[in-house]
C-alpha positions, 0 to 999 in steps of 0.5 A: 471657308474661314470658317471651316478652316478655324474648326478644323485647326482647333480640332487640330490642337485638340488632338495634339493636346490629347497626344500631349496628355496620353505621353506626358511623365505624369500620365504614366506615373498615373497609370502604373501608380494604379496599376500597382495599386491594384495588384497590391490589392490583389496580393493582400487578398490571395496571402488572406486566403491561403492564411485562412486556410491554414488557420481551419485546418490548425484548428481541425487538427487541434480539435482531433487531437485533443478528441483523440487524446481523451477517448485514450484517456477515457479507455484506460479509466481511473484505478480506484484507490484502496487507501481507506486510512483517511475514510470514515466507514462507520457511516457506510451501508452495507447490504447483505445478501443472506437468502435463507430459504425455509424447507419444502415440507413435499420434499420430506416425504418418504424421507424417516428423520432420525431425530439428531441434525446431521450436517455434512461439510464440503469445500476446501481449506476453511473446513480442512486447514484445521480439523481439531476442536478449534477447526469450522467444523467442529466449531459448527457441530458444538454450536449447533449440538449436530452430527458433523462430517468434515469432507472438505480438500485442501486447496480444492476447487469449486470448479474442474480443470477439464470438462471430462475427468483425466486421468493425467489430472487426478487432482479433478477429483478433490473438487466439488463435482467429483467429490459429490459424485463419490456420494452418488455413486457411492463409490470411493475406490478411485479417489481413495487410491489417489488420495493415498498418492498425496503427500499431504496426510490431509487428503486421505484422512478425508476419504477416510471420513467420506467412507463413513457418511450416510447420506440417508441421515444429512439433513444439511449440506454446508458448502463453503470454498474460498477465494482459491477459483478466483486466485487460479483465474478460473472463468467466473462463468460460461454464458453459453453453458451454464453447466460447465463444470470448468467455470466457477459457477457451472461447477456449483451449478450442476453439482447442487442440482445432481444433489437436489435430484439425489437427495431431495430432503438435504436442506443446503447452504451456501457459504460465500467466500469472506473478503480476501486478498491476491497475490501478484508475479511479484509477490505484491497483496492486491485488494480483491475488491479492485483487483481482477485476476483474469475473470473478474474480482472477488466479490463478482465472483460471489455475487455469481455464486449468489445468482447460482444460489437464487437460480436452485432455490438453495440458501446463501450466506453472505460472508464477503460483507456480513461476516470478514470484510475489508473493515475488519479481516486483519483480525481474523486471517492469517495471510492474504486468504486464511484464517485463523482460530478466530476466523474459523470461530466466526464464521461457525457462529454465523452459519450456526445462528442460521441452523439454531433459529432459521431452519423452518420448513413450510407446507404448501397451500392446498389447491 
């Protein structure tokens, strides 16, 4: 019995000591210094999360935004200098891209040649700006000791403005394929009557000559229009049509082939346009090579014109780099798109270098 009371009074003190322990200060001071502990711990660890997101989505955005920034800057390009003063250019090749063709001798049959060149010029305002002995053509007809016939219109085009003549637009019929057409038909009535009606003299004196031209004795066709179809915006041209006579190309197209069906025998050149310059609202000289009005520049339209060339198996002459090019046009225009005396002469001398010592025709191999 002593014994069982002894353990039960240390079982006793154990509990009161246990008690004592569970709600003394320093037991709470414990606890809760642990549980604060812990729940700055948890803090730290929920302000990290959240701070990390936000850094993620700042870098997102930092990421688009400069993505954004130079795609735009990529679209809008860099605009090509045209400031040549510091380059040295003597070094530079250029390409010319002459295609001169020799005759078809099958397509001479039938064809009585009289003995004298017979050179007809079409096109605007190289042959008609001057139409003296200084003038393109006539600077052609004493190089080459040739027959000569200037039936080129100021100001005319290439292209027609309508697809179908209107009669509310009679200027149609000063550019290449109404003009043509005249010849075909040989029919001059209704282009003389509006030739008449211009106050530019220029225009009826080239009716005038138009009237004497035998198309039985050309031998060649010169056709040269400058920069005017690129200044006026014209489409270059039509991919879906390319016989459009609205576009610059589909005006030169099907005009040479109605030339070629008609009259076979007739060697044709084409003269590209020479280096020139636009014009902008504000009365600004833009280089041609840079600049597009529209429809492309300058010398795309010229190497449209080159592919129209290979495309009717006719010759072309390449003006823009083999003859007034940036380099050198100062010497030889006028303004922005003319030339002068010595332009004109130049460019005589190229095409009369091609008639004098270029001009061969070849007979096919036998089958």
């Amino acid at each position: 019995m002593e014994q069982d009371k002894d353990e039960t009074i240390d079982t006793t003190n154990e509990n009161q000591d246990i008690s004592t322990a569970a709600n003394s200060p320093e037991a709470d001071t414990t606890d809760s210094g642990n549980a604060g502990n812990e729940s700055s711990s948890n803090s730290s660890r929920s302000r990290f999360h959240i701070n990390l997101h936000f850094v993620l989505i700042a870098a997102i955005l930092i990421i688009a935004s400069v993505s954004v920034y130079r795609l735009v800057r990529w679209n809008q390009g860099t605009r090509l200098s045209d400031d040549t003063e510091e380059i040295d250019t003597s070094q530079f090749d250029i390409e010319v891209l002459d295609m001169i063709l020799p005759m078809d001798a099958s397509k001479l049959e039938g064809h009585e040649d009289d003995g004298v060149t017979t050179i007809l010029c079409l096109g605007n305002n190289p042959f008609s700006d001057d139409r003296d002995s200084t003038g393109l053509a006539a600077q052609i007809a004493s190089k080459t000791g040739a027959v000569v016939y200037d039936c080129a219109f100021p100001d005319s085009s290439a292209a027609c403005k309508y697809p179908v003549y209107n009669p509310e637009y009679t200027r149609d019929h000063f550019n290449f394929f109404y003009v043509m057409e005249c010849f075909r038909n040989n029919e001059f009535t209704a282009i003389n009557s509006i030739a008449n009606d211009e106050p530019d003299p220029r225009f009826a004196e080239t009716v005038e000559v138009m009237k004497t031209v035998d198309m039985d004795k050309v031998d060649v066709l010169i056709i040269m229009y400058d920069s005017t179809d690129y200044n006026m915006g014209t489409p270059s041209d039509n991919p879906e049509n390319p016989h459009d006579v609205t576009a610059f190309t589909g005006g030169l197209k099907t005009t040479i082939e109605n030339i070629k069906n008609t009259w076979p025998y007739i060697r044709i050149f084409i003269m590209s346009p020479t280096y020139a310059q636009a014009i902008d609202e504000e009365g600004n000289y833009l280089n041609g090579t840079i600049t597009d009005m529209g429809n492309g520049t300058l010398n795309h339209y010229m190497i449209k014109e080159a592919d129209v060339a290979m495309d009717c198996s006719v010759s072309f002459i390449d003006n823009y780099y083999g003859t007034i090019n940036e380099d050198n046009y100062s010497e030889y225009m006028t303004d922005y798109m003319r030339y002068n005396e010595k332009g004109r002469e130049k460019l005589a001398e190229r095409i009369a270098d091609i008639i004098n010592n270029q001009m061969i025709t070849v007979v096919p191999a036998a089958n």
